[in-house]
N, C-alpha and C positions, 0 to 999 in steps of 0.2 A: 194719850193716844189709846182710843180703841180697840177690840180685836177686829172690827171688820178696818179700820185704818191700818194696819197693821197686816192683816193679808193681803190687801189691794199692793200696799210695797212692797211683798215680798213677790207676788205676782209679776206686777212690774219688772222685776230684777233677773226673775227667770226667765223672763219672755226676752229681754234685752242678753241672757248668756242664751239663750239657744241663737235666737239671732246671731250672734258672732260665734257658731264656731260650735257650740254647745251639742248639737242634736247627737243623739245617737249615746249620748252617754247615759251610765246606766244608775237609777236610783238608788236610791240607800235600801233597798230591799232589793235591789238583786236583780230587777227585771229589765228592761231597754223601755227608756218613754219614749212613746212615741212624740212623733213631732207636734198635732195637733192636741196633745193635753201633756206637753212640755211647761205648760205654764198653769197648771191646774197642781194643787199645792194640797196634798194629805194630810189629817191632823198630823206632828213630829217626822215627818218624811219629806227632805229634802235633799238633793242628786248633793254627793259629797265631790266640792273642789276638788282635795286635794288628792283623790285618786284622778285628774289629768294628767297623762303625759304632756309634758311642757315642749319635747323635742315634734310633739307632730301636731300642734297647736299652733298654726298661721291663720291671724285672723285682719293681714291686710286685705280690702277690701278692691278689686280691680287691680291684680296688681301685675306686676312685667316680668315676667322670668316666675312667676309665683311655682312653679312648678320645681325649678332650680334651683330656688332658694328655702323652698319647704324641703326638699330632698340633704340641704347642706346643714338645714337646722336639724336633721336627725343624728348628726356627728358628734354632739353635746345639749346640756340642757342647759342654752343659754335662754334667758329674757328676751329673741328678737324675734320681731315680725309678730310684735300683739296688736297692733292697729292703735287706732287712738280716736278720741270725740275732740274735734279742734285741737286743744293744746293741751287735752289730757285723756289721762288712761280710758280705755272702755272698761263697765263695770267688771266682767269677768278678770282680767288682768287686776285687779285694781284688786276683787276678791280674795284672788290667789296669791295675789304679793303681802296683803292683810294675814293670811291663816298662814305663810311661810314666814314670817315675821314672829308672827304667835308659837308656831313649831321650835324656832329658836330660841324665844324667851324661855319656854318649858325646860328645853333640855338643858339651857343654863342652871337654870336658879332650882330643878327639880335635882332630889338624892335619888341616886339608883337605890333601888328596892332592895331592902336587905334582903329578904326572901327569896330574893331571884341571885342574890350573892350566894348564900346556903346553897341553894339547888344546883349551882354549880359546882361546888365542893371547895368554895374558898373559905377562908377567915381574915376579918376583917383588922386592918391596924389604921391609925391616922396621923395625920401629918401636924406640926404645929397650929396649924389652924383650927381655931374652937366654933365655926359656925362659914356656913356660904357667905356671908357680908365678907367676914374676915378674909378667906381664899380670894373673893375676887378684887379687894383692895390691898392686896399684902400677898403679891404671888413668892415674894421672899421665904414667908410662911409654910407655903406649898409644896418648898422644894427639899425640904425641912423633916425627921423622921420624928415625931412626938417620944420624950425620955420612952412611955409606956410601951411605946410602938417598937423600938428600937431595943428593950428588953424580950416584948413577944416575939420578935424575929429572931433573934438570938436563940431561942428556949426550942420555936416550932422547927425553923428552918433547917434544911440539911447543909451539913458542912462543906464548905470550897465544894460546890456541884459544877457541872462541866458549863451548864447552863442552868441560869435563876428567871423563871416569869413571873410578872403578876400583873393587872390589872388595875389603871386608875381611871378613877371618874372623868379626871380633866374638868373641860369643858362642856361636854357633852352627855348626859346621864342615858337621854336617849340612846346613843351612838354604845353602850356600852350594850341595854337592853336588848336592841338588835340584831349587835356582831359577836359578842362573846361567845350565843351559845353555838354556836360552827366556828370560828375563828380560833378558841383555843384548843377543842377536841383535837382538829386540823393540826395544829400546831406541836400539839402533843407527839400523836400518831405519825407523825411527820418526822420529829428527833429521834422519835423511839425507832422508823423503820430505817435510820440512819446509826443507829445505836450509842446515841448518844447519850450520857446520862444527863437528867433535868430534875433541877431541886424541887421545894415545896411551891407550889402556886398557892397567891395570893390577893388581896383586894387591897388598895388602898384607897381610904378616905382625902379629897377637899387634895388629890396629888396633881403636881407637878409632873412636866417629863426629869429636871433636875434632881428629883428626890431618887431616881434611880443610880447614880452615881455612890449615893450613902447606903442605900441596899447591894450594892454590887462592892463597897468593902464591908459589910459588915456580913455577907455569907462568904465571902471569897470567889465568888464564881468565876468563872473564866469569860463569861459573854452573860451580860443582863441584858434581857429586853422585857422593855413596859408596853404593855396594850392600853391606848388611852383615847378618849373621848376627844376628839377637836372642835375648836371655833365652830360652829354650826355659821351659816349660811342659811341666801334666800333658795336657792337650789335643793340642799339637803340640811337636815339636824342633825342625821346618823351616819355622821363620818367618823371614822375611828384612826387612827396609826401606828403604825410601830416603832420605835422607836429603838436601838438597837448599839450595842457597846460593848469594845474589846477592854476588859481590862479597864473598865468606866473606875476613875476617880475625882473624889470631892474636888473642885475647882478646875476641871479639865477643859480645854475649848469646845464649843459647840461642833468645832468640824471633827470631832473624833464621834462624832455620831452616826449612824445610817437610819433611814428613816424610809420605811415603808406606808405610803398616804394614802388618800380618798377611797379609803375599804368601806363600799357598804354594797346594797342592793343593786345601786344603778354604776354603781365602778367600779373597782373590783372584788368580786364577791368575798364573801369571807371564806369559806372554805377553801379558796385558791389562795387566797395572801395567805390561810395559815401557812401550805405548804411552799408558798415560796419564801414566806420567811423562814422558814426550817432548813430549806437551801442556801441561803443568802449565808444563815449561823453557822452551817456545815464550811462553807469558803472564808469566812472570818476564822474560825478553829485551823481550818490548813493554813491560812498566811496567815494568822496572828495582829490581825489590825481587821480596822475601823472607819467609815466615814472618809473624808476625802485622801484616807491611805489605803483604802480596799481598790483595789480596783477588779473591778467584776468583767 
């Protein structure tokens, strides 16, 4: 294929997303295309998908109630009301379900950046797992503290702290890149203005939410909570949660957990979860429990 075969498709594709829906959004340089050279295509300058809100995105065509039903999709960012070509997607949809697909594979199989670890002021430890293949077929692995790992916590970590944080990759590498840096300042500032003491923060490698149970007896804390990456989705990558434990030990049931979810940009902001998780740990410390024994 050619370069002028090659523009004429790409052509084609844009003229068929401004048609459904598209107009008015704004190029990858920053400016609003107009409508009539919406389909006029600059060398490397293409209108970027994935900056569409998906909640105000209706691209049925003639539709009944369109009005009431565009107003109910601003409630969440679901998948509804993209239209369709006969019995399949229109390209824009079709686009965008592609690049959130692609978002999620990244922030699987991508390592958070050590350097964005550093600059937050963590150090890094790893869990049994020697490589991504290993973590995602051996989550047994995951939940697991490396002998190494499990001696540096020992050495860095402050003793029986009131509360012990740290940070795991999870799932999600993205989801850590995005929320960390307000989610734990938040979180910090948050115990501190409740005067709580909180041990050393930290990173863990290729972690499990389970691996906090073995960090939460080997500092003694009184309440661990791990910041961690989840599942990514076609909605978002950069979901993050918290996860949270009175007195977390090795083999304990999953309902002695609390869990604070869907922390990112379009749900709950990170700076707000930090501080509501700093409240939630504040109510675990007065009643002395956890998960389906807290009751809030």
């Amino acid at each position: 294929m050619n370069e002028k075969d090659l523009r004429s498709i790409i052509e084609q594709v844009l003229a068929e997303m401004n048609a459904g829906g598209a107009k008015g959004a704004e190029t990858c340089c920053g400016t609003a295309a107009p409508a009539e050279a919406a389909c006029q295509v600059e060398d490397g300058c293409i209108p970027d998908i994935t900056e569409i809100d998906i909640r105000k995105q209706y691209l049925v065509k003639d539709p009944e109630n369109g009005e009431a039903y565009a107003e109910l999709k601003m409630n969440a960012p679901c998948r509804l009301g993209i239209g369709k070509a006969g019995a399949r997607y229109n390209t824009l949809p079709q686009l965008e379900f592609r690049a959130a697909h692609s978002a999620a594979q990244d922030a699987v199989f991508n390592d958070v950046d050590a350097e964005f670890v550093e600059k937050m002021g963590l150090w890094t430890v790893q869990t049994q797992c020697d490589s991504k293949d290993t973590y995602l077929t051996r989550p047994d692995l995951g939940r697991k503290l490396s002998p190494e790992a499990v001696e540096t916590i020992k050495a860095k970590c402050k003793k029986n702290p009131t509360v012990q944080i740290y940070v795991a990759d999870g799932l999600s590498s993205a989801a850590v890149a995005a929320n960390i840096g307000d989610l734990l300042p938040a979180l910090m500032q948050g115990l501190q203005s409740y005067k709580i003491d909180v041990g050393t923060p930290f990173f863990v490698k290729y972690g499990r939410v389970g691996v906090m149970d073995e960090v939460s007896e080997i500092t003694g804390a009184d309440v661990t909570c791990t910041l961690i990456g989840e599942r990514p989705g076609l909605i978002t990558a950069e979901s993050m949660s918290a996860y949270i434990a009175y007195k977390a030990t090795i083999g304990m049931p999953e309902a002695r957990r609390t869990v604070v979810s869907n922390i990112h940009r379009a749900g709950t902001i990170p700076a707000e979860a930090g501080a509501h998780i700093a409240e939630i740990i504040k109510i675990m410390l007065e009643k002395k429990a956890s998960g389906t024994d807290l009751k809030l």
